[in-house]
CHARMM internal coordinates of N, CA and C (Angstrom, degrees):
IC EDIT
DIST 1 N 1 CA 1.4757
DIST 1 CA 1 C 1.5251
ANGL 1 N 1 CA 1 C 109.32
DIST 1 C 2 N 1.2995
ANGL 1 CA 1 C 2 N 120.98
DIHE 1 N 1 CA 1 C 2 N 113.43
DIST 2 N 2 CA 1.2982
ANGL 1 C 2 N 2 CA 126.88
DIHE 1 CA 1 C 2 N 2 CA 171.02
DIST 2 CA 2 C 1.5063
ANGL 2 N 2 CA 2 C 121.64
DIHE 1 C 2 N 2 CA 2 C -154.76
DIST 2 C 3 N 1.4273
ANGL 2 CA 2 C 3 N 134.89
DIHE 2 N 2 CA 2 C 3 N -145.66
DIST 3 N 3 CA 0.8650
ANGL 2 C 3 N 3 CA 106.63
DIHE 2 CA 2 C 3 N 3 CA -142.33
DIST 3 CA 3 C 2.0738
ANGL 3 N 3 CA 3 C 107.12
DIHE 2 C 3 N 3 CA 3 C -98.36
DIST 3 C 4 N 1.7475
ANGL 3 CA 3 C 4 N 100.36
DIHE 3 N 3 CA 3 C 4 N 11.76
DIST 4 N 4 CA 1.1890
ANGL 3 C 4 N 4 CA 100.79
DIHE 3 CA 3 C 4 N 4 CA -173.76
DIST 4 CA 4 C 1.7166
ANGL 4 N 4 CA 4 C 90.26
DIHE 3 C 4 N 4 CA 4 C -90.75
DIST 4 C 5 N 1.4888
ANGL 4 CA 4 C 5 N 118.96
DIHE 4 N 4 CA 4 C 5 N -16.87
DIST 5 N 5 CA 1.5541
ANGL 4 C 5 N 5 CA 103.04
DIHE 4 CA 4 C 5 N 5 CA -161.74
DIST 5 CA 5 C 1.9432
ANGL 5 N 5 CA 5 C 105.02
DIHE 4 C 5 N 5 CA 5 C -71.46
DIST 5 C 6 N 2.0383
ANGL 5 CA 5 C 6 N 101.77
DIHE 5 N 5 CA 5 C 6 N -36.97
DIST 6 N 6 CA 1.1822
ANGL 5 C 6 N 6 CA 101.16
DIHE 5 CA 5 C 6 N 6 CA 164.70
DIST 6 CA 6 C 1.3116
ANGL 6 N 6 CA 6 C 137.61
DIHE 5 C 6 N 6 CA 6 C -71.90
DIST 6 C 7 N 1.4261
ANGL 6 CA 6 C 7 N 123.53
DIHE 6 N 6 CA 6 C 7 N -9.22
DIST 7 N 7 CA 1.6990
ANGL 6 C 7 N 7 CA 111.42
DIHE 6 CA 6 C 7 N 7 CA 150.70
DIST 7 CA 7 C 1.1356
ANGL 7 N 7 CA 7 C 124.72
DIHE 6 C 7 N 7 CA 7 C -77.35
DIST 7 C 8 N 1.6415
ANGL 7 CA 7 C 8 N 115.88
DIHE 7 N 7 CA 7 C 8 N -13.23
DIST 8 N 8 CA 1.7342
ANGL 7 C 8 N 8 CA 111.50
DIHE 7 CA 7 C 8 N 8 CA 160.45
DIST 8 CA 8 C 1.5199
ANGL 8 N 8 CA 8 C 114.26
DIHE 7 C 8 N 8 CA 8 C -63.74
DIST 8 C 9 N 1.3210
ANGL 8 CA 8 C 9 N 115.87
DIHE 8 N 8 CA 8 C 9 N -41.72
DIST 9 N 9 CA 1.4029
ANGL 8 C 9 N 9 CA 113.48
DIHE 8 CA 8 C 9 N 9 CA -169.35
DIST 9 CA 9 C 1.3317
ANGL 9 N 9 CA 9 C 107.09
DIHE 8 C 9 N 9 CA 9 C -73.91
DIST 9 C 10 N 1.4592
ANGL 9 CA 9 C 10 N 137.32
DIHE 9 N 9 CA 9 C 10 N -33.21
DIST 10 N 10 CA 0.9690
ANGL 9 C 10 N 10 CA 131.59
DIHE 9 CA 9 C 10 N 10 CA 146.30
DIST 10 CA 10 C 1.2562
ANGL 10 N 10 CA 10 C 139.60
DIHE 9 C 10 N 10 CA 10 C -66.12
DIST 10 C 11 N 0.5740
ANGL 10 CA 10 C 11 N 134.16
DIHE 10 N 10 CA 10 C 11 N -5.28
DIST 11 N 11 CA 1.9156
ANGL 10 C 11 N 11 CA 145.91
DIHE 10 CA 10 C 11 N 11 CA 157.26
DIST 11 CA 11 C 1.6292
ANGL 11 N 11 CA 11 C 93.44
DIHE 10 C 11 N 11 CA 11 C -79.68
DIST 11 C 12 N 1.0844
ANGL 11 CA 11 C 12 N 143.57
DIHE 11 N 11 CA 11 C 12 N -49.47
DIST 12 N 12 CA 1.1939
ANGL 11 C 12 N 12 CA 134.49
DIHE 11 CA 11 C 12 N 12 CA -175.23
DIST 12 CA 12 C 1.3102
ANGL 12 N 12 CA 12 C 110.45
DIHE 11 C 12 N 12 CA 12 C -70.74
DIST 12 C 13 N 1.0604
ANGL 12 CA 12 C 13 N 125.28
DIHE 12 N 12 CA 12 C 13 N -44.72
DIST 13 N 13 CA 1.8706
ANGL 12 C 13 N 13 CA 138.61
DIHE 12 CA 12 C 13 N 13 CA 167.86
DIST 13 CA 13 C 1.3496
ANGL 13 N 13 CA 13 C 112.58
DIHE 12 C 13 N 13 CA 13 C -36.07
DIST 13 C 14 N 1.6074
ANGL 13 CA 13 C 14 N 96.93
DIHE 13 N 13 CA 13 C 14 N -49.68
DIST 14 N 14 CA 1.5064
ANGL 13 C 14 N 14 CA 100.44
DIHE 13 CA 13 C 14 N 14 CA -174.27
DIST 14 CA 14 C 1.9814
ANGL 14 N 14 CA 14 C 119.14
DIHE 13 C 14 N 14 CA 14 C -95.77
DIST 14 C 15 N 1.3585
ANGL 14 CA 14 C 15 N 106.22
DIHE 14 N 14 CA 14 C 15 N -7.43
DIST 15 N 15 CA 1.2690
ANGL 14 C 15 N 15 CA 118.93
DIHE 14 CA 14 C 15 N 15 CA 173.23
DIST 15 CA 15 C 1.5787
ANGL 15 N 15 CA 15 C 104.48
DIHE 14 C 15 N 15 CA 15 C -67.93
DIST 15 C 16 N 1.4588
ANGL 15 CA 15 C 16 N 106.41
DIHE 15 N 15 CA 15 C 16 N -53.20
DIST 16 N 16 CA 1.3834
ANGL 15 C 16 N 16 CA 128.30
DIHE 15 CA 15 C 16 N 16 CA -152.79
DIST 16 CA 16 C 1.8994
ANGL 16 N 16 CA 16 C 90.89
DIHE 15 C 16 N 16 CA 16 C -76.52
DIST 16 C 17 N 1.0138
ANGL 16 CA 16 C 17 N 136.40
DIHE 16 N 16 CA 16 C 17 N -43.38
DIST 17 N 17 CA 1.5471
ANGL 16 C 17 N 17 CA 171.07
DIHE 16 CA 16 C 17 N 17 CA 170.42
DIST 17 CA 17 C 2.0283
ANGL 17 N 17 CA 17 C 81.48
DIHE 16 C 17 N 17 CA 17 C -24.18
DIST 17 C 18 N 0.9784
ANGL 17 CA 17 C 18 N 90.37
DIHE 17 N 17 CA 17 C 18 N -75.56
DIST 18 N 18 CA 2.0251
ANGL 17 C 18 N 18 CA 133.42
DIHE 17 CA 17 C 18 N 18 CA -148.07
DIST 18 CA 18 C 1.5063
ANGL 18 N 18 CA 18 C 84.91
DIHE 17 C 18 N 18 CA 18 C -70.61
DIST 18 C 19 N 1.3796
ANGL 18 CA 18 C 19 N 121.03
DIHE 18 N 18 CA 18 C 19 N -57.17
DIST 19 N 19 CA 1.9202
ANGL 18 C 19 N 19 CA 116.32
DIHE 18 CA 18 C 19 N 19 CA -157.46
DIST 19 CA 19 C 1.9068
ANGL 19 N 19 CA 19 C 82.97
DIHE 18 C 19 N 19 CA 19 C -79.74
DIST 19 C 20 N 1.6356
ANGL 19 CA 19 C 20 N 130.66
DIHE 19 N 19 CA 19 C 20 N -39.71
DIST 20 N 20 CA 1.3809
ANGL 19 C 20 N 20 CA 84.70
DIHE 19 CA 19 C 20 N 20 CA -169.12
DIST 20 CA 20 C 1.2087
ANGL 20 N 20 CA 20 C 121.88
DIHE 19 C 20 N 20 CA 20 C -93.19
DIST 20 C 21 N 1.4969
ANGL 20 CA 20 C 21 N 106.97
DIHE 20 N 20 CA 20 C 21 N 10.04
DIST 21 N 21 CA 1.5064
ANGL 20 C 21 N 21 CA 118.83
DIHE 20 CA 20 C 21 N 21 CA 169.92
DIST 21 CA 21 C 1.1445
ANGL 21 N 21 CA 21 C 109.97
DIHE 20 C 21 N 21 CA 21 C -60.11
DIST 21 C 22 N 1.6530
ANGL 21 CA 21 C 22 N 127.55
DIHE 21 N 21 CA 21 C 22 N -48.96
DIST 22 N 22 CA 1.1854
ANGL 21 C 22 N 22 CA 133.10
DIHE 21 CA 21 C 22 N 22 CA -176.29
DIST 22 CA 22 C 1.7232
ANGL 22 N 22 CA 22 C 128.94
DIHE 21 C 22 N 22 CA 22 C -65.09
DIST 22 C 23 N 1.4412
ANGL 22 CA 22 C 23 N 95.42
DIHE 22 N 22 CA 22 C 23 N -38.52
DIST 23 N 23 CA 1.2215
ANGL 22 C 23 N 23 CA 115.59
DIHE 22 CA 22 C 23 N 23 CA 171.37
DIST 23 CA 23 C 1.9587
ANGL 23 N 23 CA 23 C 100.55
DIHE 22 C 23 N 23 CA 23 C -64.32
DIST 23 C 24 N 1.3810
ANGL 23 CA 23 C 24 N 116.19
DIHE 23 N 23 CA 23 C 24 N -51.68
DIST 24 N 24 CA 1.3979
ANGL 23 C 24 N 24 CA 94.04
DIHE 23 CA 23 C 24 N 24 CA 172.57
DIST 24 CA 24 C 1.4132
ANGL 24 N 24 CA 24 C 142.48
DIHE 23 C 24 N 24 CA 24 C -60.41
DIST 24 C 25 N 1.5430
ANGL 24 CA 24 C 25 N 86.17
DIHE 24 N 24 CA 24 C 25 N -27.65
DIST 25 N 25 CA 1.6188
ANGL 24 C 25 N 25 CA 95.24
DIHE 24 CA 24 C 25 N 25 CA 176.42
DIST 25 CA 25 C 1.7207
ANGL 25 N 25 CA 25 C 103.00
DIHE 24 C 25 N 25 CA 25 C -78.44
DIST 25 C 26 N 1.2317
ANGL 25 CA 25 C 26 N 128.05
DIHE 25 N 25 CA 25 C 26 N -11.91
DIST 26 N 26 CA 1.5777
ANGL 25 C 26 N 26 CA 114.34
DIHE 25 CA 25 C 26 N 26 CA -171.88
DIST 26 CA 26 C 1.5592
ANGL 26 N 26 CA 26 C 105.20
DIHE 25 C 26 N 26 CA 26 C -73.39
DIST 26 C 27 N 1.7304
ANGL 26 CA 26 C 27 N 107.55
DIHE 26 N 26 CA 26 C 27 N -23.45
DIST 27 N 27 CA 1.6460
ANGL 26 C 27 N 27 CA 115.20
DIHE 26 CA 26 C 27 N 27 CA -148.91
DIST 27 CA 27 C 1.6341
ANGL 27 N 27 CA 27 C 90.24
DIHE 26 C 27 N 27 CA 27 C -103.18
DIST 27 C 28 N 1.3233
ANGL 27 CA 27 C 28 N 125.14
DIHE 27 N 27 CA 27 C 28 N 120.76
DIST 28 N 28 CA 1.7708
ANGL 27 C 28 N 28 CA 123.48
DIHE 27 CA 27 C 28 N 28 CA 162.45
DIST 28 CA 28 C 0.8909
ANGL 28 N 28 CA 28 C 126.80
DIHE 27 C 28 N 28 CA 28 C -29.58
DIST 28 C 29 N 1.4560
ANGL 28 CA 28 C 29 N 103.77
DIHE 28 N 28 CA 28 C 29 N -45.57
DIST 29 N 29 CA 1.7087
ANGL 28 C 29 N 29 CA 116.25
DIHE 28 CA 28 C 29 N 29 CA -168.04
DIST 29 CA 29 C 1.7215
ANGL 29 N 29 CA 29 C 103.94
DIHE 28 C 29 N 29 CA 29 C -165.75
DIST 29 C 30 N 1.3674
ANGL 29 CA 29 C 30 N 80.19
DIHE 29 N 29 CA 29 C 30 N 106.78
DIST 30 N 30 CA 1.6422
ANGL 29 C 30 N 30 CA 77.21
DIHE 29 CA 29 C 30 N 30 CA 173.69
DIST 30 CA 30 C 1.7208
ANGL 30 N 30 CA 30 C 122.30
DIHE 29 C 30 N 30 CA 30 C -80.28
DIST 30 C 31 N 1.2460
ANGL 30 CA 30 C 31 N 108.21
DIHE 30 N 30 CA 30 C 31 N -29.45
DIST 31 N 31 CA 1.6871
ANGL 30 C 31 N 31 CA 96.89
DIHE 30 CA 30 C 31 N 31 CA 167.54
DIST 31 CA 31 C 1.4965
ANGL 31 N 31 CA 31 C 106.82
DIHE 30 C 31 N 31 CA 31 C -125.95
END
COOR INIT
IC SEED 1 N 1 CA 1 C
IC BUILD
């Protein structure tokens, strides 16, 4: 664990961040 494992976890944080952002903005209303 060093410092390449924490730019994976962050790159994933922020991937993961971004797709359900997108996914919310695609949906009107989610509930």
């Amino acid at each position: 664990m060093g410092k390449g494992y924490l730019e994976k976890l962050s790159f994933f944080m922020v991937t993961s961040s971004l797709s359900s952002r997108a996914v919310y903005a695609s949906r009107p209303k989610p509930f």
